[in-house]
C-alpha positions, 0 to 999 in steps of 0.5 A: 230766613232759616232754613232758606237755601244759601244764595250761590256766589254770583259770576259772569256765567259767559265769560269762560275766565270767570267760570273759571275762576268760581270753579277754582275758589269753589264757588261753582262746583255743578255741572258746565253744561250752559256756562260760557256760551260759544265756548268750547269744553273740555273732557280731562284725563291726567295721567303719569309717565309711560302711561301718558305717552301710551294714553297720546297713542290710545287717542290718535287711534281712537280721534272719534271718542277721544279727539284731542285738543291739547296736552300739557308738558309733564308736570305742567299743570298749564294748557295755554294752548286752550287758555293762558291763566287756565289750572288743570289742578283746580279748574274742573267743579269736580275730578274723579279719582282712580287707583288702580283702575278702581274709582276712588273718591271726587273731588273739586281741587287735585293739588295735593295728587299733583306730581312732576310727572303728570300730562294733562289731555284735553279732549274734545266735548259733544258740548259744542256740536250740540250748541251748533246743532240748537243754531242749526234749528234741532232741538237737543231735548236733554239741553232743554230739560236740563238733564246730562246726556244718557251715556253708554257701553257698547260692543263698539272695540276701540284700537288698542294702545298699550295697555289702554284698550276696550269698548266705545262710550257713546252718548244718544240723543233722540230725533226725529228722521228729518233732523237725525239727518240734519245732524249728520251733516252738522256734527260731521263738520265737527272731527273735533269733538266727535264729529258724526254718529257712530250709529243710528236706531237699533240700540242692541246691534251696538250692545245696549240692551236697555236703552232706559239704563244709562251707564252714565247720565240721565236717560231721555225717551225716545218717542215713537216718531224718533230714532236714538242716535249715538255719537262717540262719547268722550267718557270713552277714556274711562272705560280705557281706564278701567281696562288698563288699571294704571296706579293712578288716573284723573278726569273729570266727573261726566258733565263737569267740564274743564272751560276753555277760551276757545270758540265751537265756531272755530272747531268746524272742520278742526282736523286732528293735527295737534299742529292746528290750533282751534284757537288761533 
C-alpha cells in the first residue's frame, strides 16, 4: 500500500546469535532493550594504544560504573570470551563516535575506523539486573513503558586513571519503599553489572538539580509514594571520554547494546576477576 511503513526484517529476536546477525546486516538498528531474553548485554568503549591500557586502569578502580566483563587483544576485532562468531566492528545497531573528546557522528558499522591498534572493553549492563529484578517480582516502570532509563551526571568523583577521570553517570529507577529495598538485595547479588545503588532519595545530594532533566535517556516520574533510586551507570566511560579527549573513542549509542551469549543467571555474584568466566 503507499505510503504504508515498510515491514522490518524478520529475526529470532531470543536467540542472541540472530540479533546479532540482523544488527550486522542492518537489519536491526534500534535499541536492544527486550531483545535475546536472559542474555547478558554489553556497554562498549573502543579505544587505541596508551589510552586503552589506561582506560583497563580507569575501570579496575571504578568496577561500580564500569565492570568489566571482557577485552579484545589489540586489533582483534573479536571477544570470544563473550561470543565466538561475535564482530565488535559491525554488531552494535548503532556506535558513537569521538575525536578529541567531542562526539562526532553515529554510525551502524566501524569498519572503515578499524586499526591494528585497537582494544575492545565489554563492560557490564544494568539490562541484566532489571531482568532479575522483573523475576524477583519489582516492576521497572520504563521496561514496561518501553522507554530508555533516565541517565544522569552527578557530583559523584570516579578514581582517576590516567588521564581517564571525572564524574559517576548513574541510571534512576522509581520504586516504592518496600520494593526499593527488595532491589538492594537483588542488584547487590550482581557486582557485575553494577551491583547495588549508589544512592537513594534526595537527588541534589548527588548533584542533579533537575531530576526531570536527564542527561541522557528518557525521564520517568516518581510518584509520591516512591523514592528515585540511582545505580552506577555504564554511560560513565563517556563522561571519562569527554575529560580525557583521547584523538579517537568509540561506544555505543546508550540503550544500543552489543548481545552476547552469555546468561544474566550466571552473573550473580560474578565478581570482577577478569579470571572468572560468566560464561563458563
Amino acid at each position: 500500500m503507499p505510503g504504508a511503513a515498510a515491514a522490518q526484517p524478520a529475526f529470532d529476536r531470543r536467540d542472541p546469535r540472530a540479533v546479532r546477525r540482523a544488527v550486522r546486516s542492518g537489519a536491526h538498528t534500534g535499541h536492544t532493550g527486550g531483545l535475546a531474553p536472559g542474555i547478558v548485554q554489553a556497554n562498549v568503549c573502543i579505544l587505541q594504544g596508551e589510552w586503552a591500557r589506561d582506560f583497563r586502569t580507569f575501570c579496575e578502580r571504578n568496577p561500580k560504573p564500569c565492570p568489566l566483563l571482557a577485552a579484545s587483544a589489540p586489533g582483534d576485532p573479536r571477544l570470544p570470551r563473550l561470543a565466538e562468531d561475535l564482530d565488535i566492528r559491525s554488531d552494535v545497531p548503532r556506535y558513537r563516535v569521538y575525536r578529541d573528546g567531542e562526539l562526532i557522528e553515529e554510525v551502524g558499522d566501524i569498519a572503515h575506523l578499524w586499526t591494528d591498534d585497537m582494544v575492545a572493553f565489554a563492560l557490564g549492563c544494568s539490562f541484566s539486573f532489571e531482568e532479575a529484578l522483573i523475576a524477583g517480582g519489582v516492576p521497572v516502570r520504563h521496561v514496561a513503558e518501553g522507554k530508555n532509563v533516565a541517565m544522569y551526571l552527578t557530583s559523584i568523583e570516579t578514581a582517576p586513571a590516567g588521564p581517564f577521570r571525572g564524574p559517576m553517570v548513574v541510571s534512576m529507577r522509581p520504586f516504592t519503599p518496600a520494593n526499593a529495598i527488595r532491589a538492594i538485595e537483588i542488584t547487590a547479588r550482581y557486582p557485575a553489572v553494577h551491583g547495588a545503588p549508589v544512592h537513594i532519595g534526595k537527588p541534589e545530594m548527588i548533584g542533579i538539580a533537575d531530576i526531570t532533566k536527564p542527561w541522557v535517556g528518557d525521564f520517568v516520574g516518581v510518584r509520591d509514594d516512591e523514592l528515585p533510586v540511582f545505580w552506577a551507570c555504564g554511560v560513565t566511560p563517556q563522561s571519562a571520554v569527554a575529560q580525557a579527549r583521547p584523538p579517537l573513542c568509540i561506544t555505543h549509542a546508550p540503550g544500543h547494546m552489543l548481545v552476547t551469549d552469555c546468561k544474566n543467571s550466571e552473573l550473580s555474584d560474578w565478581g570482577q576477576s577478569m579470571g572468572s568466566d560468566p560464561c563458563g
